[in-house]
C-alpha positions as CSV (number, residue, x, y, z in Angstrom):
1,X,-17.4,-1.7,-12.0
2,X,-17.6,-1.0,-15.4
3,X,-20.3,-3.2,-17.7
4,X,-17.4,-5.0,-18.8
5,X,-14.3,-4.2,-17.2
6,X,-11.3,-4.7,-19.3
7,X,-9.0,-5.7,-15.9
8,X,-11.3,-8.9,-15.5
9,X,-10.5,-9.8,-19.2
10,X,-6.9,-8.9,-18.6
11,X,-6.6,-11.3,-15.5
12,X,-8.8,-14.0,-16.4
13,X,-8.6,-16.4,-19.3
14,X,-11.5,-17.8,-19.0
15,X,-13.4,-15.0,-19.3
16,X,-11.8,-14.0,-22.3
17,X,-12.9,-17.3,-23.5
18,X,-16.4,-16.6,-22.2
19,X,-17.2,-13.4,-24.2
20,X,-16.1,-15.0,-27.3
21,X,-18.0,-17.8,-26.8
22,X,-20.8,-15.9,-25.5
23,X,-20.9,-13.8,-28.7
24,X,-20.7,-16.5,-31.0
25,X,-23.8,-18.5,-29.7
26,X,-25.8,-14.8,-29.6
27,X,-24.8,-14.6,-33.6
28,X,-26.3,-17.9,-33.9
29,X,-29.5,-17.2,-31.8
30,X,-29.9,-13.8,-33.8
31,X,-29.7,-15.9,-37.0
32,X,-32.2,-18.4,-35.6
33,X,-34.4,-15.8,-34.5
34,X,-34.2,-14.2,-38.4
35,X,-35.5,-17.4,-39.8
36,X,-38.4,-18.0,-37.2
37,X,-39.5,-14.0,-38.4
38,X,-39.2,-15.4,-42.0
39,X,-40.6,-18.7,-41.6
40,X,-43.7,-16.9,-39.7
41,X,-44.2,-14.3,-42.2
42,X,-44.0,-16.7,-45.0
43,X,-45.8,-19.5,-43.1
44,X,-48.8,-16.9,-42.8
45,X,-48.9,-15.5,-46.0
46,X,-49.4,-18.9,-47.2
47,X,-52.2,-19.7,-45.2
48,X,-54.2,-16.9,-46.5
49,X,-52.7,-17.6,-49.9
50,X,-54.1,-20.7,-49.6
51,X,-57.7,-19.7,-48.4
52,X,-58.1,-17.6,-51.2
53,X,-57.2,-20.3,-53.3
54,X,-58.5,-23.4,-51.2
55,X,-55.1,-24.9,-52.1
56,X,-52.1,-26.0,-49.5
57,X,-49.2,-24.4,-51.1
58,X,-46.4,-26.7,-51.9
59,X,-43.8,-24.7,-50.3
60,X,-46.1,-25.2,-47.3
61,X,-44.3,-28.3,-45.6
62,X,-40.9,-26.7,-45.8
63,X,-41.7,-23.6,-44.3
64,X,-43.3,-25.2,-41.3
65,X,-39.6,-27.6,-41.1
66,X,-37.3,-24.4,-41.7
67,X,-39.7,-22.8,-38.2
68,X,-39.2,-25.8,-36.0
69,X,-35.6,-26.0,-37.3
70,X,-35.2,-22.4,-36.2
71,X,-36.9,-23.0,-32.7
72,X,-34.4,-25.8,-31.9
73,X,-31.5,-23.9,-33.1
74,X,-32.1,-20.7,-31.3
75,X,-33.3,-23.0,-27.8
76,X,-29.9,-25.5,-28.8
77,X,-27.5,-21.8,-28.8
78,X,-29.5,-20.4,-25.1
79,X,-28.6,-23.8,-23.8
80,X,-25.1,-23.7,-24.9
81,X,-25.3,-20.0,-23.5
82,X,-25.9,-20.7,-19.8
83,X,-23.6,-23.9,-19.8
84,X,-20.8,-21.9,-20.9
85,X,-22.3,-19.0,-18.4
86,X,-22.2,-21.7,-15.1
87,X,-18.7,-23.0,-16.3
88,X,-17.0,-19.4,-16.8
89,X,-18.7,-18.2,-13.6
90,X,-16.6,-20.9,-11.5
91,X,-14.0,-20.5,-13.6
92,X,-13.4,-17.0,-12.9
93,X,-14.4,-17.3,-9.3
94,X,-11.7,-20.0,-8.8
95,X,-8.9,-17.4,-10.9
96,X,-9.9,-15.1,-9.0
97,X,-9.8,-16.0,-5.7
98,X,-6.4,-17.6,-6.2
99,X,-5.1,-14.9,-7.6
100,X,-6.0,-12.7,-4.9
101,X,-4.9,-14.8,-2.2
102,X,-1.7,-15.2,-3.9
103,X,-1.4,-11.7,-4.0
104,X,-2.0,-11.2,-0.1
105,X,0.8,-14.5,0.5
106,X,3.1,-11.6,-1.8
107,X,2.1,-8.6,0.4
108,X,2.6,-10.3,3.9
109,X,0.9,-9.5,6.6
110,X,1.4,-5.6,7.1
111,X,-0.8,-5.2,4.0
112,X,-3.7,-7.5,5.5
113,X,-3.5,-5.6,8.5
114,X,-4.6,-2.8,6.9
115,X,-8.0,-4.3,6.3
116,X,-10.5,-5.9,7.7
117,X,-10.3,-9.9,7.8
118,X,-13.9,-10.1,7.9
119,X,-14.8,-7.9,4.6
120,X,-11.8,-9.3,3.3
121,X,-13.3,-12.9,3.5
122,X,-16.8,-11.3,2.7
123,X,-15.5,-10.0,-0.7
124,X,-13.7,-13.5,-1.7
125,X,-16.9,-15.4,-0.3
126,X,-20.4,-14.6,-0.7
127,X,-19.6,-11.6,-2.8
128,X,-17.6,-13.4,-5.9
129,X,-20.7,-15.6,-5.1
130,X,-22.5,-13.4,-6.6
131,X,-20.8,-12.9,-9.8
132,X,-22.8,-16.1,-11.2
133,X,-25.8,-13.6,-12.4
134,X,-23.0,-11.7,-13.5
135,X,-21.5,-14.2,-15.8
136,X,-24.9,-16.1,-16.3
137,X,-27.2,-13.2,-17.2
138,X,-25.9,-10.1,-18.0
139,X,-22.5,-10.5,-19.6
140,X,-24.6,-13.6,-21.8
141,X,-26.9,-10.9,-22.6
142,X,-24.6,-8.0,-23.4
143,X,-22.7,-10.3,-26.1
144,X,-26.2,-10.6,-27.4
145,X,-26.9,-7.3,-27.5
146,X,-23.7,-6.2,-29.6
147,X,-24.1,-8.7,-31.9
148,X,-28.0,-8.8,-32.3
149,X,-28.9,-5.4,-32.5
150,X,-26.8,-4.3,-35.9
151,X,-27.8,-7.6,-37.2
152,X,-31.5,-7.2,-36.2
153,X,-31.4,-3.7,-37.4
154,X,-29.8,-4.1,-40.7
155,X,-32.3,-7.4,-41.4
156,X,-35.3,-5.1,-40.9
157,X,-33.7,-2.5,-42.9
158,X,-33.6,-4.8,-45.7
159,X,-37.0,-5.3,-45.9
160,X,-38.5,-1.9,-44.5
161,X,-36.2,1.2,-44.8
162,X,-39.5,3.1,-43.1
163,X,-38.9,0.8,-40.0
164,X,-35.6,0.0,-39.7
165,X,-35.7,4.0,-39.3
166,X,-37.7,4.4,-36.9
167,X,-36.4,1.4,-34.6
168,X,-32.8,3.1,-35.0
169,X,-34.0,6.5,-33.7
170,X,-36.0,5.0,-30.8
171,X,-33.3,2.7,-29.6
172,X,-31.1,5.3,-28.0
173,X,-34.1,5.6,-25.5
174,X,-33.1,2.8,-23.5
175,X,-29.4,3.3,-23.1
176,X,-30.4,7.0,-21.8
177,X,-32.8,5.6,-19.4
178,X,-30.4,2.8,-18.4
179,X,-27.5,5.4,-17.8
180,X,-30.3,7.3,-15.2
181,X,-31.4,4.6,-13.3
182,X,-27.3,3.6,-13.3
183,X,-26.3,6.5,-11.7
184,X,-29.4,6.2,-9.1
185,X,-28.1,2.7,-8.3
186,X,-24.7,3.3,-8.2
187,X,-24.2,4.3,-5.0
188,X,-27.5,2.3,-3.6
189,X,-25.4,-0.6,-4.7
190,X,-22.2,0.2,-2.7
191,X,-23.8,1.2,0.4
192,X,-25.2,-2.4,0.2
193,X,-22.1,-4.1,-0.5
194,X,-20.8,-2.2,2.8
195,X,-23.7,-3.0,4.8
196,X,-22.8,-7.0,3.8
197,X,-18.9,-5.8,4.9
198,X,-20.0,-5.0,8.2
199,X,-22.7,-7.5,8.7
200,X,-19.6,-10.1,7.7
201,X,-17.1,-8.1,10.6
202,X,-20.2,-7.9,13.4
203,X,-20.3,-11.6,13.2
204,X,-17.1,-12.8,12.8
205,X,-15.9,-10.4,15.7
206,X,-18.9,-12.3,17.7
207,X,-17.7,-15.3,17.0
208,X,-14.1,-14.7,17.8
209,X,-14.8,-12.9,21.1
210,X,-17.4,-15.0,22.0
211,X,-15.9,-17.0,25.0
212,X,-14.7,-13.6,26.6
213,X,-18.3,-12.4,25.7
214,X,-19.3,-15.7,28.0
215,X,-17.1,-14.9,30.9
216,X,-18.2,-11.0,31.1
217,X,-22.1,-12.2,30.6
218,X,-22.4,-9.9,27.3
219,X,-23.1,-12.5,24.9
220,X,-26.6,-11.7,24.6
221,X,-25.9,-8.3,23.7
222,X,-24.6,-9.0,20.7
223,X,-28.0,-10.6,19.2
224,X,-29.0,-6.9,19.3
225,X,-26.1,-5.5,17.7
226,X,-26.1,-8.1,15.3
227,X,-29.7,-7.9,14.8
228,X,-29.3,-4.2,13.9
229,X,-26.8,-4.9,11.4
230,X,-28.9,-7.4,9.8
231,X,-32.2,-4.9,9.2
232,X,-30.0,-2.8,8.0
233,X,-29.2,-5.1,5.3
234,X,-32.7,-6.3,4.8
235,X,-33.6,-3.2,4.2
236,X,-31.0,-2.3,1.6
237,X,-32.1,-4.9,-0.2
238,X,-35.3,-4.2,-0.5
239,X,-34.6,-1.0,-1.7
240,X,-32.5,-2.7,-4.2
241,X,-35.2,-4.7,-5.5
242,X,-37.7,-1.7,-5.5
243,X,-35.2,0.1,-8.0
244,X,-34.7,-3.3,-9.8
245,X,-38.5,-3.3,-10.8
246,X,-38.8,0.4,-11.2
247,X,-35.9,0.4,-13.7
248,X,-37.9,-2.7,-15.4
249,X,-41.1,-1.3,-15.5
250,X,-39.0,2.2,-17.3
251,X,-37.3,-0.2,-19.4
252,X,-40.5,-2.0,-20.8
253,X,-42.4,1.0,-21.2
254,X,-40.0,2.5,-23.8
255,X,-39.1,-0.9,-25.7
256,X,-43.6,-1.1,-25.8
257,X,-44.3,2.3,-27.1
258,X,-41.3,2.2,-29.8
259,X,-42.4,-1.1,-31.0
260,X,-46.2,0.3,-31.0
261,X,-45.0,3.2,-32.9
262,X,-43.3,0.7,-35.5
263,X,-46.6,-1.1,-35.7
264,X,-49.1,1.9,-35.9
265,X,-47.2,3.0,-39.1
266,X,-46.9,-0.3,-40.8
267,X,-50.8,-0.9,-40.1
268,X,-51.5,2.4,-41.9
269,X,-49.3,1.6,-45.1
270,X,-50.8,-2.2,-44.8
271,X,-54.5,-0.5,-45.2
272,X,-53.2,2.2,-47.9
273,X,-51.6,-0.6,-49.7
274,X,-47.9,0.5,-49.6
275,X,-46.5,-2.5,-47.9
276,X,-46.5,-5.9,-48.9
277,X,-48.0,-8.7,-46.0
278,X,-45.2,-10.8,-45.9
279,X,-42.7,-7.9,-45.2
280,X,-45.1,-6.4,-42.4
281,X,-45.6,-9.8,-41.1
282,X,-41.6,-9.9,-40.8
283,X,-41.2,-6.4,-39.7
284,X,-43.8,-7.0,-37.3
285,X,-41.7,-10.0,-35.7
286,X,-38.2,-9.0,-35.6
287,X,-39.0,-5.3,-33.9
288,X,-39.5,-6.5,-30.6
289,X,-37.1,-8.9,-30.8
290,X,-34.6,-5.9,-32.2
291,X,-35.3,-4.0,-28.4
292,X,-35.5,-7.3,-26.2
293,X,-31.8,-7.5,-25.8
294,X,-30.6,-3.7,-25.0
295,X,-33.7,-3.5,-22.8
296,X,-33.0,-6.9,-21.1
297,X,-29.1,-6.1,-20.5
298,X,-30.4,-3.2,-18.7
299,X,-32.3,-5.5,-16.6
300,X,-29.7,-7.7,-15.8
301,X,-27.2,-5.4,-15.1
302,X,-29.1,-4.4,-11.9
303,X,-29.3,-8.0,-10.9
304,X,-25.7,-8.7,-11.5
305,X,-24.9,-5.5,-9.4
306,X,-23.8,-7.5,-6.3
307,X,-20.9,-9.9,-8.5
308,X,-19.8,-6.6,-10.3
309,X,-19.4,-4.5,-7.0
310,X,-17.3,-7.2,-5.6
311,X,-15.0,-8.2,-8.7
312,X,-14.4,-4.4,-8.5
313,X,-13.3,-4.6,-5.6
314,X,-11.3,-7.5,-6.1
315,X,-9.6,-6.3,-9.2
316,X,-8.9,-2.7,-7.1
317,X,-6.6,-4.8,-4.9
318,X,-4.7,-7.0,-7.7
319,X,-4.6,-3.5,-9.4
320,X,-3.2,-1.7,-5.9
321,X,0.8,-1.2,-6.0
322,X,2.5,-1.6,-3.0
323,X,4.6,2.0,-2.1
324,X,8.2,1.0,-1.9
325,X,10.0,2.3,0.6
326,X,12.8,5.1,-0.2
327,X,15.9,5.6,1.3
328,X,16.3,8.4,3.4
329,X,19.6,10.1,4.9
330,X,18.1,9.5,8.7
331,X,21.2,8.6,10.6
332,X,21.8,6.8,13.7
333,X,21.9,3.2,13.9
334,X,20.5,1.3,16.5
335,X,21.7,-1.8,16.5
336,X,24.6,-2.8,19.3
337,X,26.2,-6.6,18.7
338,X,28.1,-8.2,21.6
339,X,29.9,-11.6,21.6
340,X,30.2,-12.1,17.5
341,X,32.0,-10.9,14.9
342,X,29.8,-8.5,12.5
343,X,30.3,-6.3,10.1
344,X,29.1,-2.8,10.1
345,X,27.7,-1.1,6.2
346,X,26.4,2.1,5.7
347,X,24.0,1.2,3.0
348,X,23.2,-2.0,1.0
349,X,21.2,-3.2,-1.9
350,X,17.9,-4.9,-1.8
351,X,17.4,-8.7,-0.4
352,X,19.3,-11.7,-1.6
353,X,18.6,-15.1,-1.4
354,X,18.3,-16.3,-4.5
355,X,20.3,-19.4,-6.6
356,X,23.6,-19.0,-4.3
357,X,23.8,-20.9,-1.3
358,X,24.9,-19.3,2.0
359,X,26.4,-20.4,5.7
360,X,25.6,-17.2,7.8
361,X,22.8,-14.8,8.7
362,X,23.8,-11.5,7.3
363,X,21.9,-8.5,7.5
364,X,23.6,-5.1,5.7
365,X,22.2,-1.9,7.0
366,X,18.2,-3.3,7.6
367,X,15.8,-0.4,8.4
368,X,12.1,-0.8,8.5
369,X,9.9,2.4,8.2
370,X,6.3,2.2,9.3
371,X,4.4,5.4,8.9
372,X,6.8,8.1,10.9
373,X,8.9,5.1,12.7
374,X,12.4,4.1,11.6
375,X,13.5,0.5,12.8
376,X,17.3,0.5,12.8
377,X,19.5,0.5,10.6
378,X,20.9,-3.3,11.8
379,X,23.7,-5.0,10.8
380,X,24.6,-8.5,11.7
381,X,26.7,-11.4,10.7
382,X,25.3,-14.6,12.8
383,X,27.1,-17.9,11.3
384,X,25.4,-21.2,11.5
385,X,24.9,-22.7,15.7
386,X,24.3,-19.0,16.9
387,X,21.9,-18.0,18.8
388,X,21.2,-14.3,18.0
389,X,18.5,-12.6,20.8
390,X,16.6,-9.2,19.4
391,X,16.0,-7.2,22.6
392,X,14.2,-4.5,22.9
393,X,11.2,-2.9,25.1
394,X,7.8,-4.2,23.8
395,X,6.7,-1.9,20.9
396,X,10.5,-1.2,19.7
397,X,10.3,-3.4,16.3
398,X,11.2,-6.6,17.4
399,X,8.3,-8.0,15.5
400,X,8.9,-5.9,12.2
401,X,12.5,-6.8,12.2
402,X,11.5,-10.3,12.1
403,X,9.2,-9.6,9.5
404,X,11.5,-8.3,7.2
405,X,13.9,-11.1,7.9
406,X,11.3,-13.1,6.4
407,X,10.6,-11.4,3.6
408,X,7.1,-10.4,4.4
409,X,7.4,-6.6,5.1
410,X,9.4,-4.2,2.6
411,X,12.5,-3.2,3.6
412,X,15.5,-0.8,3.0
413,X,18.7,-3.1,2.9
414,X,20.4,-6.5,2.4
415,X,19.1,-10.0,4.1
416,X,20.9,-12.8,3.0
417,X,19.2,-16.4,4.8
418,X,22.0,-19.3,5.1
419,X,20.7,-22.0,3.0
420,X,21.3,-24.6,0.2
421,X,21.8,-23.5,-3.0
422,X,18.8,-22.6,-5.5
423,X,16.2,-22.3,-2.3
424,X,13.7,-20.0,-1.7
425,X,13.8,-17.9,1.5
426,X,10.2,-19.6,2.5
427,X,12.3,-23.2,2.4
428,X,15.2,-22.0,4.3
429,X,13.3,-20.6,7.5
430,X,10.9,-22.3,10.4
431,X,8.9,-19.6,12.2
432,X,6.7,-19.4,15.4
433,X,5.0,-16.2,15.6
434,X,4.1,-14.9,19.3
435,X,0.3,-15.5,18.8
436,X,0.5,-19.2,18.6
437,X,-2.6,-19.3,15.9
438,X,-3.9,-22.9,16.7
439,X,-6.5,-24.4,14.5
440,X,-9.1,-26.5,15.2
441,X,-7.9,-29.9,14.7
442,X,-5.8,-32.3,17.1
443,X,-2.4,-31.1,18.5
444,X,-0.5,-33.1,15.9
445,X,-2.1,-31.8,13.2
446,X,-1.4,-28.0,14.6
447,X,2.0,-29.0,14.9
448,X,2.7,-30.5,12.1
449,X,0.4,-28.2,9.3
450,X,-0.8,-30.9,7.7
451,X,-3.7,-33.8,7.9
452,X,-1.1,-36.4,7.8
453,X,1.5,-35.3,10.5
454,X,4.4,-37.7,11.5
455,X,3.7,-39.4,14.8
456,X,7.8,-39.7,15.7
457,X,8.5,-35.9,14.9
458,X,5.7,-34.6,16.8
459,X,6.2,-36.4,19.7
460,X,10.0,-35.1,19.6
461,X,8.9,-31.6,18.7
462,X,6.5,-32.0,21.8
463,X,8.9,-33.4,24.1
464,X,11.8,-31.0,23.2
465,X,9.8,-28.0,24.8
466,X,8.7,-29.9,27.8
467,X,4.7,-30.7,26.4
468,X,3.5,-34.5,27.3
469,X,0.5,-33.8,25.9
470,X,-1.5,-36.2,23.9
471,X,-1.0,-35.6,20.2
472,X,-4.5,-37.2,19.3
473,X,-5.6,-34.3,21.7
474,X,-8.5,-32.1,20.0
475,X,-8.2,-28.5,20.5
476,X,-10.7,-25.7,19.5
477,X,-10.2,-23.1,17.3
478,X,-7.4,-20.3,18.6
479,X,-6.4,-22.9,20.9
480,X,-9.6,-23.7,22.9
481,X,-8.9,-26.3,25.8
482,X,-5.0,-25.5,26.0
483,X,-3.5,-22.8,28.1
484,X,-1.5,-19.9,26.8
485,X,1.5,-21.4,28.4
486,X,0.9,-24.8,26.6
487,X,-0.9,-23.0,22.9
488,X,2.7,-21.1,22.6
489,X,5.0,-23.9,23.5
490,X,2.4,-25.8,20.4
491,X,3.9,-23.3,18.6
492,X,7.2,-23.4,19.4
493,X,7.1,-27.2,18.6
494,X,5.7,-26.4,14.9
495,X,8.9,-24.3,14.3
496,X,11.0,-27.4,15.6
497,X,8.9,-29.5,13.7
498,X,9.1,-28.2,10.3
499,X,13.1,-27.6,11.1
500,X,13.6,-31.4,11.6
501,X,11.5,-31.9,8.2
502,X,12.6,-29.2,5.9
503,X,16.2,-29.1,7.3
504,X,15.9,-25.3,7.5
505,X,18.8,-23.1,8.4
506,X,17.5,-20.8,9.9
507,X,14.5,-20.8,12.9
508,X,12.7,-17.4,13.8
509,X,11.3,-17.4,17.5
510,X,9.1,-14.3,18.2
511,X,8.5,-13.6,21.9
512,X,8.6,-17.9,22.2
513,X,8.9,-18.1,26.3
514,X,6.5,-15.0,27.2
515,X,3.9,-17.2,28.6
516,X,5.7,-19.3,30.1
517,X,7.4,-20.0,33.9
518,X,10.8,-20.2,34.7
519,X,11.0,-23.8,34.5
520,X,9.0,-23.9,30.9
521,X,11.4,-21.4,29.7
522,X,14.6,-23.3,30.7
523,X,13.0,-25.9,28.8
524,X,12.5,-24.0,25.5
525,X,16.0,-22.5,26.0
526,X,17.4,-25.9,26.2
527,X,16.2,-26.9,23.2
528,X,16.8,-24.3,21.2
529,X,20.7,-24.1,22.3
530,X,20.2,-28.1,20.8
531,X,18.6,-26.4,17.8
532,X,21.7,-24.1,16.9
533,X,23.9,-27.1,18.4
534,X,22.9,-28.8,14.9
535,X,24.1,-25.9,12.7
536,X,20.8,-23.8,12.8
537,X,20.9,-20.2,12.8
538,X,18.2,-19.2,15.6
539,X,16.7,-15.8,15.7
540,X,14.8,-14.8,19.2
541,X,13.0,-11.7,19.9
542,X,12.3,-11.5,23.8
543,X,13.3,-9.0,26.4
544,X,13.4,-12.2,29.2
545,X,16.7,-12.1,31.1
546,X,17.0,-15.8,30.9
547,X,16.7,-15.5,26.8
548,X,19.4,-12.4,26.8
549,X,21.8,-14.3,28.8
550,X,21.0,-17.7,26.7
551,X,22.5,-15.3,23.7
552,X,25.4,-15.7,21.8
553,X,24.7,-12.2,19.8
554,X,22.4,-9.2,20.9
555,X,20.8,-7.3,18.8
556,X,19.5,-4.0,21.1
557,X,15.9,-3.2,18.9
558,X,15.0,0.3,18.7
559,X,12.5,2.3,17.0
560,X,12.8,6.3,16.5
561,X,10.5,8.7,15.3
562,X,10.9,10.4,12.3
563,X,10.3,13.1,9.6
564,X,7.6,15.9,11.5
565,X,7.7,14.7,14.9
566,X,11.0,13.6,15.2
């Protein structure tokens, strides 16, 4: 990441806000920082003025008011400076993190399969964690440093020519030792914001795999692994810190010999008599307060590493466009419809279901590419009470079709969703996916989504697909204390659930009775022909004989292979 990337102003008010702010407190603290170097001067001039005359002068007093006035000005402005720093840092944070998950809700789920979960959550978590040094030190500090350093240099100028010359040709020191010890960090920097990825991904696959760890007796294996993956860590950050100090020790080496050069030549001008005391006194003053804040940004940049690494990362996936998919000439549609009406397209524009309302399921030449795999094109016309089955072999694009349906996965085609009027396609559909995803919580609240369910519509929702279970019963996370049988029909009861309390039009079952027994799955079937009976559109992707023949539409699911290895 850039010192100050331009994205993270583009995307973020507050930060916006934050550099303004942050410059206009450093103009004030540069200010205040002038008039404690002229109070000082003056302050000691008098006092020798006034041992050579054994008189106080008048002007005395004020001078000493106009000091302790500067102090509190220049400590009111660094106070302001790291309020304004903590606020903007949360601020951001927050933006930040909503943004991106936003963004991810847009994608759908193909485009979080591509990553890792665990780094994913890393990045959002303990890495925009660490943007707080970033917004409290060094962005603070590099708004000082623009601002202070012209107006430091141009105040010394003023009074010293000699000096202000030689402060402006040593200055350009820094920056070329910061850029050095940048590019030596660089990639020090990255390979530790990896080795935090993976430590993330080692324990949060521990975690997740840890009752089947249990059962096979391998749980204390993983204390090694993740054991290694913590030194490994350790040991980047030490060598983190060892370049942290190195690049401060390089740092305050040049800013002390420049400012030692300033003052070896006003000492031998001050002896020869060709500088006044109260402008050495001044010069004196202000030059190390003209290096402090280019040689302490370079400091802080180092510490703020960590936040910067992983705000460029997050602002590489806001700044990631999706790759649309393009319409090829590939032929041969898949799609075989028995027992409804439908109407067969060659091609078809993108998605609607926007302001108009609609009665049917239509879909108008659908066709999913993943990689080298073309899913259909489908065409289907399902009017409200059907019950359309996707079949298909496991691996065919049951799942995908779905997920276009939805709206989560880009595809090539028209899906119109039966619904009111001015919905969205999320408020027209209930879904059950065929990993149940339980949280941990009671049944009711896994049914219903929510911390408040309603008692009456679980128990319904349970009762239609055959569960008397307890809805006050607490289950573990991913289901823990429920079989797989009883975890999917959970699942299958949130889909009814949220269908009797949005008044969706349309329910999407994937794979709902693939756990189950016969007699479960009679019971699923039952309520789901209940479901359409209502009016609802229901979409089922099994392969079970008992779904099939349950159908009032098939749609035969198949994936081919195309472009090289077709």
């Amino acid at each position: 990441m850039k010192p100050l990337d331009p994205r993270l102003l583009r995307l973020s008010r507050s930060a916006r806000g934050f550099v303004v702010a942050a410059a206009t407190t450093g103009l004030v603290r540069t200010v205040a920082t002038i008039g404690i170097a002229w109070a000082v001067a003056a302050a000691v001039t008098q006092v020798i003025d006034a041992v050579d005359r054994g008189v106080v002068p008048e002007r005395f007093p004020a001078t000493l008011a106009l000091l302790g006035a500067a102090f509190a000005v220049r400590a009111v402005a660094a106070w302001a400076t790291d309020d304004l720093a903590a606020r903007a840092a949360a601020s951001v944070k927050s933006e930040l993190r909503t943004t991106v998950l936003a963004r991810a809700a847009e994608r759908g789920p193909a485009w979080l399969a591509g990553r890792s979960s665990a780094g994913f959550a890393t990045t959002l978590g303990p890495g925009l964690d660490a943007l707080d040094a970033y917004f409290g030190r060094f962005l603070p500090q590099l708004a000082l440093t623009a601002v202070a350093t012209p107006v430091l240099l141009v105040a010394i100028g003023l009074s010293d020519r000699t000096s202000a010359l030689i402060v402006l040709c040593a200055l350009p020191v820094i920056p070329v030792f910061m850029v050095l010890i940048g590019l030596a960090t660089q990639a020090l920097q990255r390979g530790q914001a990896d080795a935090l990825a993976r430590l993330g991904s080692a324990w949060t696959e521990a975690v997740e795999g840890l009752a089947t760890l249990k059962v096979f007796g391998r749980a204390r294996r993983q204390v090694g692994r993740i054991g290694t993956v913590t030194d490994e860590y350790r040991r980047g950050t030490l060598g983190v810190l060892r370049l942290s100090f190195v690049s401060g020790f390089a740092l305050e080496l040049a800013a002390s010999l420049s400012v030692a050069l300033v003052a070896v030549t006003i000492g031998i001008r001050l002896v020869d008599g060709s500088m006044g005391l109260g402008a050495a006194m001044f010069v004196l003053v202000l030059a190390p307060e003209a290096f402090a804040p280019i040689r302490q940004v370079g400091a802080d940049f180092h510490a703020a590493q960590d936040g910067a690494e992983a705000a460029g990362a997050v602002l590489d996936v806001l700044d990631a466009d999706d790759a649309a998919p393009t319409a090829t000439d590939d032929a041969a549609p898949t799609a075989t419809v028995g027992a409804a009406p439908t109407a067969t397209v060659g091609a078809a524009p993108t998605a609607t279901v926007g302001a108009a309302g609609a009665d049917a399921l239509v879909l108008r030449g659908v066709t999913v590419r993943r990689d080298d795999v073309r899913i259909g094109p489908v065409d289907l016309e399902a009017p409200r009470g059907s019950v359309v089955v996707l079949t298909g072999a496991s691996g065919s694009g049951k799942s995908s079709l779905i997920a276009a349906i939805r709206g989560v996965l880009p595809h090539e085609g028209g899906v119109t969703v039966p619904g009111p009027a001015g919905s969205t396609r999320a408020d027209r559909i209930a879904w059950a996916d065929q990993r149940p995803r339980l949280l941990r919580g009671t049944v009711a609240e896994n049914v219903a989504l929510s911390a408040t369910p309603d008692d009456v519509a679980v128990r319904s929702a349970l009762g239609a697909v055959g569960l008397g279970l307890d809805p006050d019963l607490q289950v573990g996370s991913g289901g823990t204390g429920l079989s797989g049988g009883q975890a999917q029909r959970v699942a299958v009861a949130r889909a009814l659930y949220r269908a009797a309390q949005a008044d969706t039009a349309l329910v999407v079952l994937d794979e709902p009775t693939s756990a189950l027994d016969a007699e479960a799955e009679a019971t699923v079937l039952t309520a789901v022909r209940r479901l359409a009976d209502r009016g609802v559109v229901v979409v089922v992707a099994s392969h079970r004989p008992a779904v099939v023949a349950a159908a009032d539409i098939r749609v035969a699911v198949d994936a081919a292979v195309t472009g090289a290895h077709a």
